[in-house]
Every structure is written in C-alpha cells, then in structure tokens.
C-alpha positions in Angstrom: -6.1 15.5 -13.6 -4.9 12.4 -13.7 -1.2 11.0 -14.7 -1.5 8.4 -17.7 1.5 5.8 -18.0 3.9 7.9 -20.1 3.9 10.5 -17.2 4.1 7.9 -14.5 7.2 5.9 -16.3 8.6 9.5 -16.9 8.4 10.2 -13.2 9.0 6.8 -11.8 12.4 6.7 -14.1 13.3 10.2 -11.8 12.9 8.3 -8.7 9.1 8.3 -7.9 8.4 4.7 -7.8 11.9 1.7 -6.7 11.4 -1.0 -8.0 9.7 0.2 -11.4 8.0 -2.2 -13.5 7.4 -0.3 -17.0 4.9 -3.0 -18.0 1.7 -5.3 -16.5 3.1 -8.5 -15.5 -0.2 -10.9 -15.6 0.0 -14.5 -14.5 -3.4 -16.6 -14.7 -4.6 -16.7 -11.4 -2.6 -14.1 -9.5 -3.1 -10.3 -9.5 -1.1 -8.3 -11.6 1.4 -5.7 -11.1 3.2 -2.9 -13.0 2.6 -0.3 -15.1 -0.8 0.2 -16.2 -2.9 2.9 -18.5 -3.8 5.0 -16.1 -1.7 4.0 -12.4 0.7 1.5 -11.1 -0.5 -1.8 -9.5 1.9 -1.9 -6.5 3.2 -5.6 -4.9 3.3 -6.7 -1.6 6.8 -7.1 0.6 7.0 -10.5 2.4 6.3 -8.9 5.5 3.2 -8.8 7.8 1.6 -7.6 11.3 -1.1 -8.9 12.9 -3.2 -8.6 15.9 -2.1 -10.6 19.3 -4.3 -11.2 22.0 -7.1 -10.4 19.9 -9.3 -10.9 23.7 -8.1 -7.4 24.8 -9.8 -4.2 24.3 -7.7 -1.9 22.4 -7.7 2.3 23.0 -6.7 4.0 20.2 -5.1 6.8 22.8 -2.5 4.4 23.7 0.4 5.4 22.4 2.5 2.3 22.4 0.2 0.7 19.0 3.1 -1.3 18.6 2.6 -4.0 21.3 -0.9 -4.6 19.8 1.3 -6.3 16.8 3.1 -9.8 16.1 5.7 -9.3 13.5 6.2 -12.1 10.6 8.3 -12.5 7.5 6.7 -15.4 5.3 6.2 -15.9 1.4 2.7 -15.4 2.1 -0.1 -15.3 4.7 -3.4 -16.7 4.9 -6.2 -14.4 6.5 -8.6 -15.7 8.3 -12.8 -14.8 7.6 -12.9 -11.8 8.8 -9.4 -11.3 9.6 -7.0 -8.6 9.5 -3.5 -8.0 8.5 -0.9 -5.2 8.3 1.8 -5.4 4.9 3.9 -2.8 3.3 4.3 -1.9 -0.6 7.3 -3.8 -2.0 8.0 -0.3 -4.1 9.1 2.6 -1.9 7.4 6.1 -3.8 8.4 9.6 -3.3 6.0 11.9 -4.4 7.1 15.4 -6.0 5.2 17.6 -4.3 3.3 18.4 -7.4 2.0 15.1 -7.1 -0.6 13.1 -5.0 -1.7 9.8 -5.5 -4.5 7.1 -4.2 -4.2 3.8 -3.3 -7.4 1.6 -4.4 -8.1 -1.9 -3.6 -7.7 -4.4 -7.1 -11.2 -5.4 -8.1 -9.5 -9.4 -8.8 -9.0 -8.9 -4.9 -12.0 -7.0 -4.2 -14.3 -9.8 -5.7 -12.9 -12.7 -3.6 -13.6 -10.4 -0.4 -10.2 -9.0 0.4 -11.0 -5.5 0.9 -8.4 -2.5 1.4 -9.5 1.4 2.5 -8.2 3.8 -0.1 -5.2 5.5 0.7 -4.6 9.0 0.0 -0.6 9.8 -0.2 0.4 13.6 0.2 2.5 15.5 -2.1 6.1 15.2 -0.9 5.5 12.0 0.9 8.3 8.8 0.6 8.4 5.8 1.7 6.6 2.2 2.1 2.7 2.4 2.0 1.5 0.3 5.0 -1.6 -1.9 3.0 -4.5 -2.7 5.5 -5.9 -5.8 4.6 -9.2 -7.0 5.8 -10.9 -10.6 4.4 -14.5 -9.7 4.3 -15.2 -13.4 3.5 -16.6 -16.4 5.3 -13.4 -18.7 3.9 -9.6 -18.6 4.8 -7.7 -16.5 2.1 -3.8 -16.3 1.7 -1.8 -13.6 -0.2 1.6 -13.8 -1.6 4.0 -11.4 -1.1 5.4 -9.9 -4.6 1.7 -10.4 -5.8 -0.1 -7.0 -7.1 -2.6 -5.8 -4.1 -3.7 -2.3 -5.0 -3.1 0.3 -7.9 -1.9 3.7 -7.5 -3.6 6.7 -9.2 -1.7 9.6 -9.4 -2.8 13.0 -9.9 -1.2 16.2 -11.1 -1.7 19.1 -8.8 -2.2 22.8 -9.9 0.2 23.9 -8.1 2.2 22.7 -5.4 0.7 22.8 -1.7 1.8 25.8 1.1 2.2 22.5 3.2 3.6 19.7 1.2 4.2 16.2 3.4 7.7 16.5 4.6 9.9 15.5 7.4 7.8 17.6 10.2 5.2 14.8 9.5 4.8 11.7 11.0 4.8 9.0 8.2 7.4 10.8 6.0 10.3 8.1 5.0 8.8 5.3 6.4 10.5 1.7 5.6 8.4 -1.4 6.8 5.0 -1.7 8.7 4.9 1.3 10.3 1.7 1.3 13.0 -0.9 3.8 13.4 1.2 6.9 15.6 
C-alpha cells in the first residue's frame, strides 16, 4: 500500500528523507518539489556526469564505467536533443526496511521530453539516488539544480524482506553520482 504524506512527514521527521520539505514549493514555470499527497517530489544537486568521447564504443563489461564520465558542478545544465546526463537527488533517503519506494519521472518534465526510467529503491537502502536523465526532444533543454525532477512513492511492505538492501550491496550509502558498478 502506499504511504500518504502524514506517514511520509512522520518517517522523513525520523531520518528517512535530509533535507525534508513538509510542503509543495510551486514556482510558475519551474517543477515543484516537497511534500506531496501521496510521495515526495525530490530536487536535483548541482552536480552532473556526462558522456566523453561520445565516438567510442562502450562495453558494459568494462569495469572502469568511470572513465566513460566528465564530472561538472554548475547551477544548471543544458541537455542536448537527445542527450544524456547523470545527477544525484539533493535529499539523501534511508529507507527502513519496511519500506520501498519508486522514483517516477514528473509529468511537467515528462511533457517537454525529459524522460527519466523509474527507479525502484530497496528496503534498507541510503543514500543519493543517481537520476538518469535523457532529453527525448529535438530542442536543447537545461535543468536547474534544486529544481523538483522526479517524485518518490513509497510503499509499506508486509513485512520486512529476509534480504533487506544493506552494506553487502553495492549502492548502499552512496553520496554523489555514483556510475553503473
């Protein structure tokens, strides 16, 4: 079932969502963020990879993913059609392990063609989520950092997993863009 915003605030308030926003901050022209109905609409940090030498062939059984990156911290960043770029959440979250959650693309983002895949986050996961962004449009786009870029669903579990996400697992705790491992 899902979490409505009394539970969320509840659980943020224990430590399940720095920085909490207990309210939708709207601005016209600029996607929201905050507490919501029924999720949390999460920010992005001023921080973003992207592709270099975009020429070269990448193998996803290279284990140094790292190299394929630039690193840049700006205000914002303009994605080009059919671009891609690598962010991180603003908010660092740390699911109980009762918990799981869903990261969904907002639809004020989705309808000027900057698409993100859902995200699932385990229960007992922490840390940054890493936001892949991709401009499906024919037209330059630039995001700002601290701007809402997805919401966050949460959902209550039955009962908690044999195998909740913990430090044995690759992600757990990560801070900035981490790449794919």
């Amino acid at each position: 079932m899902y979490l409505v915003d009394k539970e969320i605030a509840y659980l943020a308030k224990q430590g399940m969502l720095t920085p909490f926003v207990d309210y939708l901050v709207e601005s016209t022209g600029r996607p929201s963020y905050g507490l919501s109905s029924c999720g949390y609409d999460v920010r992005l940090a001023p921080e973003w990879k992207t592709f270099k030498n975009i020429d070269i062939v990448r193998d996803m059984s290279d284990t140094n993913k790292e190299a394929w990156f630039d690193y840049l911290e700006a205000p914002s960043y303009t994605i080009p059609p059919l671009g891609f770029v690598l962010a991180r959440t603003l908010e660092y979250v740390k699911l109980p392990t009762d918990v799981m959650a869903t990261l969904y693309c907002k639809s004020s983002l989705a309808r000027c063609g900057v698409v993100l895949p859902p995200t699932v986050i385990e229960p007992g996961w922490e840390g940054n989520i890493v936001v892949e962004i991709f401009n499906q449009s024919p037209v330059p786009i630039t995001i700002h950092a601290e701007d809402g870029i997805g919401q966050l669903l949460f959902s209550g579990l039955s009962t908690t997993p044999a195998r909740p996400y913990d430090s044995s697992r690759k992600y757990h705790k990560q801070t900035g863009i981490t790449v794919a491992k």
